[in-house]
C-alpha positions as CSV (number, residue, x, y, z in Angstrom):
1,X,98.3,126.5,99.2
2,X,97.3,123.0,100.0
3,X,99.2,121.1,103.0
4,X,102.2,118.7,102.0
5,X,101.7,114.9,102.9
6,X,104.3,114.6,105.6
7,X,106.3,111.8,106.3
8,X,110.0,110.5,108.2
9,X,112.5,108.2,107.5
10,X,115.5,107.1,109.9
11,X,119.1,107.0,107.6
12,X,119.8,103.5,107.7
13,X,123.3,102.4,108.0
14,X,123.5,101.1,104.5
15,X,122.8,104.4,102.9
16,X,125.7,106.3,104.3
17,X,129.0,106.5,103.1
18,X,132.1,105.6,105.2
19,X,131.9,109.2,106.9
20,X,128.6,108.1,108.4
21,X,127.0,111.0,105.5
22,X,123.8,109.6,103.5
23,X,124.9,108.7,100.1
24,X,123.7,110.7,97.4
25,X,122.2,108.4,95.7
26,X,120.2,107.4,98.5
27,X,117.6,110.2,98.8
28,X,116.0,108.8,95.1
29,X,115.2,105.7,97.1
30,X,114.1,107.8,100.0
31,X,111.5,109.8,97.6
32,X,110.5,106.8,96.0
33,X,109.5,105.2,99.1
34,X,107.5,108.6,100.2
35,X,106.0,108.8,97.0
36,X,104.2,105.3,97.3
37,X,103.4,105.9,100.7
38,X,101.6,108.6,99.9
39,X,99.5,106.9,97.1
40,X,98.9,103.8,99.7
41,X,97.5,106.5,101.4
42,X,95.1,107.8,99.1
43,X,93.2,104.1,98.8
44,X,95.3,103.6,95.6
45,X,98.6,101.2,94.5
46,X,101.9,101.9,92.9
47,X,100.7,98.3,90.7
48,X,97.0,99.6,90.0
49,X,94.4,98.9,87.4
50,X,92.4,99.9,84.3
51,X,89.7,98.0,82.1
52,X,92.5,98.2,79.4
53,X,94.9,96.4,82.4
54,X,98.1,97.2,84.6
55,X,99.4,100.4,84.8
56,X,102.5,101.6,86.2
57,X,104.1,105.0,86.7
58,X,108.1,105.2,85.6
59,X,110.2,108.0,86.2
60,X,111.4,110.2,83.4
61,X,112.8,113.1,85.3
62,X,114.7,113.0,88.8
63,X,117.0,115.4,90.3
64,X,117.6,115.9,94.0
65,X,119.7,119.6,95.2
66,X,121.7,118.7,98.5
67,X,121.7,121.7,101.1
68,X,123.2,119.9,104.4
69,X,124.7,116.4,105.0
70,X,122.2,113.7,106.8
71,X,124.0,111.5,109.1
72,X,123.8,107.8,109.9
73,X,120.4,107.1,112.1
74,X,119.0,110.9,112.1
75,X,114.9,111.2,111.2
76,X,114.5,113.1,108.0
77,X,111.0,115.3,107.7
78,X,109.9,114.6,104.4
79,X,107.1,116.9,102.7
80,X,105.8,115.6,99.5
81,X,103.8,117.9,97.3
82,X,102.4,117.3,93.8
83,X,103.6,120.3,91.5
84,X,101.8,119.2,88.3
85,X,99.5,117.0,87.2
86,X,99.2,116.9,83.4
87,X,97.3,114.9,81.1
88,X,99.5,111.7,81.5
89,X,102.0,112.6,84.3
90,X,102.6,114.1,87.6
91,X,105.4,115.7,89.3
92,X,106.5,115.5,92.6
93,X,108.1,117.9,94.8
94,X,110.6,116.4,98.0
95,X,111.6,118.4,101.2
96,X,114.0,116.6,103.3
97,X,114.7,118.7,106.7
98,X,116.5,117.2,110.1
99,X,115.0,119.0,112.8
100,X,113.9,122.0,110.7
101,X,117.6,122.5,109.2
102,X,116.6,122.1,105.6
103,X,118.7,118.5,104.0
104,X,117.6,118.2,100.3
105,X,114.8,119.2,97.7
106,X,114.1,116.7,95.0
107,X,111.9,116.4,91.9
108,X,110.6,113.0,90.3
109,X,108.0,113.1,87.5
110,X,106.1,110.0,86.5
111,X,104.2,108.8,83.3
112,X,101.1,106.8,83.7
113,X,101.3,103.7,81.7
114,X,99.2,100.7,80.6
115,X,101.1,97.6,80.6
116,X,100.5,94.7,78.8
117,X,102.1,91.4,78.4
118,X,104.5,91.7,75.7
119,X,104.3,94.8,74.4
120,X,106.3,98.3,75.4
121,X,104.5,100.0,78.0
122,X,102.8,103.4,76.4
123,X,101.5,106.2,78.4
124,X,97.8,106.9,79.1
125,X,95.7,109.9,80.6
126,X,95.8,109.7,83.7
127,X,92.7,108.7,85.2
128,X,90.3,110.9,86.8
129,X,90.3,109.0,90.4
130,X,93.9,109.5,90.4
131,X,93.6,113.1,89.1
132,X,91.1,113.9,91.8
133,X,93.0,111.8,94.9
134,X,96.4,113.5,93.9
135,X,94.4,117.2,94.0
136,X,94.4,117.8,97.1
137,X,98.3,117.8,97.3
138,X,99.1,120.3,94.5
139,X,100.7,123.3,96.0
């Protein structure tokens, strides 16, 4: 099994509730944030290109199960790994832990899309360089 790509985040003040507990809602925004860190990474953009033009990659699926509360201005381990890539879409798998006491698990699964001015976004295959960069994080 391949390494995760490991990163941290601090819980900010604004994503807690008035306990000091990270909102739920907070760890989508936590993942997202991982997730395009990791591409950045890789050499490539969340706004990247084709010959055809922009594409873009929009969630269809999150979820996030919560195992133990994160408090205001602890660091969060995050492990990122890539569960699937398929033709057009890769999912994401999330790992939040506070000093090894696991936090959270979460899911997102993007669709590559070509966008184009003035027309719906429709999805694509995903293209090999991305395919081949993402590889080595499927585990």
């Amino acid at each position: 099994m391949s390494e995760p790509y490991r990163t941290t985040r601090m819980v900010e003040f604004r994503d807690t509730d008035m306990a000091g507990i990270m909102h739920f809602a907070s760890f989508f925004g936590y993942m997202e944030s991982a997730e395009h860190e990791l591409i950045r990474s890789l050499g490539l953009s969340v706004h990247d290109y084709v010959e055809e033009g922009a594409i873009s990659f929009p969630r269809v699926s999150a979820s996030c199960d919560y195992v133990s509360p994160a408090l205001c201005e602890q660091i969060l381990d995050i492990a990122i790994r890539v569960v699937r890539i398929g033709n057009k879409s890769v999912t994401y798998e999330f790992q939040f832990h506070h000093e090894k006491r696991p936090v959270a698990n979460g899911n997102i699964t993007c669709v590559c899309c070509l966008v184009q001015a003035g027309a719906m976004p429709t999805s694509i295959e995903l293209p090999a360089d991305i395919v081949e960069k993402l590889s080595r994080f499927v585990g």
